[in-house]
N, C-alpha and C positions, 0 to 999 in steps of 0.2 A: 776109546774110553776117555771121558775126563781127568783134568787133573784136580785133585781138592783144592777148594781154597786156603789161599794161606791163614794159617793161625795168627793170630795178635796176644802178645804180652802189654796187659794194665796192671795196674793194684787195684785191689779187691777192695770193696766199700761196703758198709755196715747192710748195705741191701741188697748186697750179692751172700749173705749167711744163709739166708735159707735153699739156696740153692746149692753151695760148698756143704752145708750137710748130709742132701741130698746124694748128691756127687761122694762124700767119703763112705755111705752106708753102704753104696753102690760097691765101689772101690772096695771097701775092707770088707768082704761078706766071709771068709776062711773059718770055719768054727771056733778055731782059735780065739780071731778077735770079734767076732760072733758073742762069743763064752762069755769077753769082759766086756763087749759092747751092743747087749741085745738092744736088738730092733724095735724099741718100743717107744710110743711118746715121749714119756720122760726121759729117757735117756738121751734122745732125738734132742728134747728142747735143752737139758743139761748141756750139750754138744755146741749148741747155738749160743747158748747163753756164754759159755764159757770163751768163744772166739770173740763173742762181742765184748767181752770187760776188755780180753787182749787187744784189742782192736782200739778201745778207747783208755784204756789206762796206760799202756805198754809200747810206747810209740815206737824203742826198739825190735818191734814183733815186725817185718812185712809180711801182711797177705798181699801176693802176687796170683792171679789168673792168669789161662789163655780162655779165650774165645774162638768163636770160628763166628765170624761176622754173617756167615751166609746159612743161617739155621740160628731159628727164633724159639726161645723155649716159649713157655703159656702165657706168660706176661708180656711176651713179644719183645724181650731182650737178645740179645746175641748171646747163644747159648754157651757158660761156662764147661770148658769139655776136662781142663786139669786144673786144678789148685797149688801154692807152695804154701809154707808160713816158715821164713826164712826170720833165726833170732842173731841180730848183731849184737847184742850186748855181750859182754866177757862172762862166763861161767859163775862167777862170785857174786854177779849184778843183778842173776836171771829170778831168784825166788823161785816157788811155788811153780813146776811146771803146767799141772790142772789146780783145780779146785775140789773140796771134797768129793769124793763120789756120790753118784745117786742113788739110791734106796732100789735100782733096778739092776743095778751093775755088783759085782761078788767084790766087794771092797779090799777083801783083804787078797785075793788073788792079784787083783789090780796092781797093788802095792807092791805083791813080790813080783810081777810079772816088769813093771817100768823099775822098780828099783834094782832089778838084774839085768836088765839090756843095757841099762844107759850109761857109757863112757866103759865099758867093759872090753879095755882095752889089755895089750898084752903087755906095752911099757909107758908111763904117765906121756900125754900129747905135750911138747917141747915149749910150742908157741901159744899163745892166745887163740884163742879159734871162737868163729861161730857155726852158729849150729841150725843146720838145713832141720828142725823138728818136725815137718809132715809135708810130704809130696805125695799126689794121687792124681791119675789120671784115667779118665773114662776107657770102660774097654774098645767101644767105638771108637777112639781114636789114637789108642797106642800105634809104635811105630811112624808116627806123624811126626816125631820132631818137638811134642808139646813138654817131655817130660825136661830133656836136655834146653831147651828152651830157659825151665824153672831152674834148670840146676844153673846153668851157666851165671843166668843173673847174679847168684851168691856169690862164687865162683871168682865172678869179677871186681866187689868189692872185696874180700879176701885179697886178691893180688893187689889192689891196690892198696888196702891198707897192711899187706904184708900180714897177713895171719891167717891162720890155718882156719878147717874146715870140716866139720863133724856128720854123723847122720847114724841113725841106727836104720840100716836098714834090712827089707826080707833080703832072704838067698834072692830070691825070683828076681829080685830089683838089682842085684848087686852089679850088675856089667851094663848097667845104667852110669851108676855113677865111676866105675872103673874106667870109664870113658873119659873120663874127666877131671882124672890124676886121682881119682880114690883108691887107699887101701885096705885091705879089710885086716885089721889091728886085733881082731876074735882074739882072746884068752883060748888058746887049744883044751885047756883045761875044764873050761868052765861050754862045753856044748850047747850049742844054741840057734833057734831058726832063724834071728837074728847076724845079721853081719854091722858088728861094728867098725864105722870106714871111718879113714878121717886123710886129710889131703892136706900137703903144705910143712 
């Protein structure tokens, strides 16, 4: 049996978005976020549009890719198999984390759905942190290395700049980033499919 080729870590450019959309519909199909993120055009291109302001306004935002060099999607690129969008800026700096919702998504579910996971921790984070805000990685190639990969990156500017490290993430995902000095800081109180980690 072969062994796979190794994966590659770039940063993501404004013409790798329709592909990371692609890639997150894939990824996040759960009814769940199904419910606040139907599959439909417009919510598709609201998805696109909104990484690409990030992309160009927000220079603290990194999109980080892996690749697998040896598998060409339709364009005949090297096909994007995970995604990050790792935010270094400090919490007070960050604004606006979307943009309004689209006329296809249930807005106000939205609303309570992000304004209840995020930072729902059990005692306020000590240091300054940033905040890993979206990793996803192809089912095709979980276990490969690609996710730890994304994480580490952050990971390592955190140590170096000595500050902590955030992420909301699912149960399923959580010994992903437990891997990597995360704890999951959950409110016991406040139940949720959410693990709020935070590292450092």
């Amino acid at each position: 049996m072969s062994t796979p080729s190794p994966l590659v870590l770039e940063f993501a450019t404004i013409e790798d978005l329709p592909a990371i959309t692609e890639l997150w519909f894939t990824v996040f199909s759960n009814p769940g976020m199904r419910k606040l993120f139907p599959d439909t055009p417009g919510t598709r291109e609201w998805f696109t549009k909104a990484n690409h302001t990030d992309m160009l306004t927000k220079p603290y935002q990194k999109y980080i890719k892996i690749i697998d060099p040896n598998t060409k999607d339709a364009q005949g690129q090297a096909r994007i198999v995970a995604y990050a969008k790792w935010d270094l800026a400090m919490p007070e700096e960050r604004g606006a984390r979307f943009p309004p919702w689209h006329g296809d998504m249930p807005g106000q579910d939205c609303d309570g759905f992000f304004g209840a996971v995020t930072y729902c921790v059990t005692v306020p984070l000590l240091t300054p942190w940033i905040d890993l805000d979206m990793l996803g990685t192809h089912p095709d190639y979980r276990c490969r290395g690609a996710g730890s990969m994304l994480v580490r990156w952050g990971c390592e500017i955190a140590d170096r700049e000595a500050v902590g490290a955030y992420i909301d993430a699912s149960k399923a995902g959580a010994l992903l980033y437990a891997k990597h000095g995360f704890v999951d800081r959950s409110d016991p109180a406040r139940p949720s499919d959410v693990a709020s980690m935070a590292r450092g």
